[in-house]
N, C-alpha and C positions, 0 to 999 in steps of 0.2 A: 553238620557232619561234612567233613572234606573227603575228594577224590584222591585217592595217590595210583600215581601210575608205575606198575614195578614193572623191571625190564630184565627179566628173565637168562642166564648163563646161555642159553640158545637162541636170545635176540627178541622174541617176542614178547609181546606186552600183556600187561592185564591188570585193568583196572578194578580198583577193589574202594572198599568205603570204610572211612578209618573214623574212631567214636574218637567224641572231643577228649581229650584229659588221658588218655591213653599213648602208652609208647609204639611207636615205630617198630620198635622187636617184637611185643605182644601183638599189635596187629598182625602184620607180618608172619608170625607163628601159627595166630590162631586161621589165619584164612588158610592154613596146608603148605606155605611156603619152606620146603625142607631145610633147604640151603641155609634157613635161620633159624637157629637155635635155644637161642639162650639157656642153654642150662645150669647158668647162676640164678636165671630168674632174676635175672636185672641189675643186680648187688655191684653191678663192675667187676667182675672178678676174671672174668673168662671172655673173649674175643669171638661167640661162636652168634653173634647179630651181627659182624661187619656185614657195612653195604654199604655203597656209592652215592652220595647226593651229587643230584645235578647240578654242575658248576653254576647255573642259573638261579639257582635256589639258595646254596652253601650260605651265602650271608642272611637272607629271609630268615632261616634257620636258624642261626648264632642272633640274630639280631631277636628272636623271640624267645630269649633264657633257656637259651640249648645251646650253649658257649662249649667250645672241646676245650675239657681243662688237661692238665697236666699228665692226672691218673688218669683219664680216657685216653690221653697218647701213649703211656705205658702200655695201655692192656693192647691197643691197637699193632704195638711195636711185635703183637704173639698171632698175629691175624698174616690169613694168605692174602697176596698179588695188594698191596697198600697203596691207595692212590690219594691225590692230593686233598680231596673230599669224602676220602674214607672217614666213617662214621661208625659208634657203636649207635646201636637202633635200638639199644637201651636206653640211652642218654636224650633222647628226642622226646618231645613233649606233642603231640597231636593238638592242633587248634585250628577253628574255620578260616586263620589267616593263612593255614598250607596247603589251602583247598588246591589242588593241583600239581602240587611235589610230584617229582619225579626222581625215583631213587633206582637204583641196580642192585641186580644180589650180585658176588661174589665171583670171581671169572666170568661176568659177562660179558661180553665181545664190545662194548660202548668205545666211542671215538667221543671224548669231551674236552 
């Protein structure tokens, strides 16, 4: 089971505990995270899991068959405040090699 530590639109943090095989949006949803959405339920359809991975992470990420393809940049292109590590958190794959991720939600205040 990995740590992720999410960083909160008002700067604060909060580490939470993410089940292997599971996505980034669902964790993130089911622990009460508002900011995250997904009301495609995953399907890629809708932009409402953008979040921020830590530029220190971004390739750990892609490098563990969580590639941003094409159609995740479409959906991303319908999402607010886009940055260079914006991510749908649908598209993420949970494994104990991202024991420590560190992601943002959505207008967080982060300097990356």
């Amino acid at each position: 089971m990995a740590t992720i530590t999410v960083i909160q639109k008002d700067g604060s943090k909060k580490d939470i505990e993410a089940e292997d095989g599971w996505s980034l949006m669902e964790i993130l949803r089911d622990a009460g995270f508002d900011a995250i959405e997904g009301a495609c339920g995953g399907s890629m359809a809708c932009a409402t899991c953008h979040m921020y991975i830590h530029p220190d992470w971004a390739e750990k990420v892609k490098a563990l068959d969580n590639e941003r393809t094409e159609e995740e940049e479409d959906m991303l292109d319908l999402a607010f405040d886009i940055r260079d590590t914006s991510r749908l958190g649908c598209q993420i794959r949970i494994s104990d090699e991202l024991d420590g991720l560190i992601v943002a939600l959505p207008g967080a205040k982060v300097k990356w």
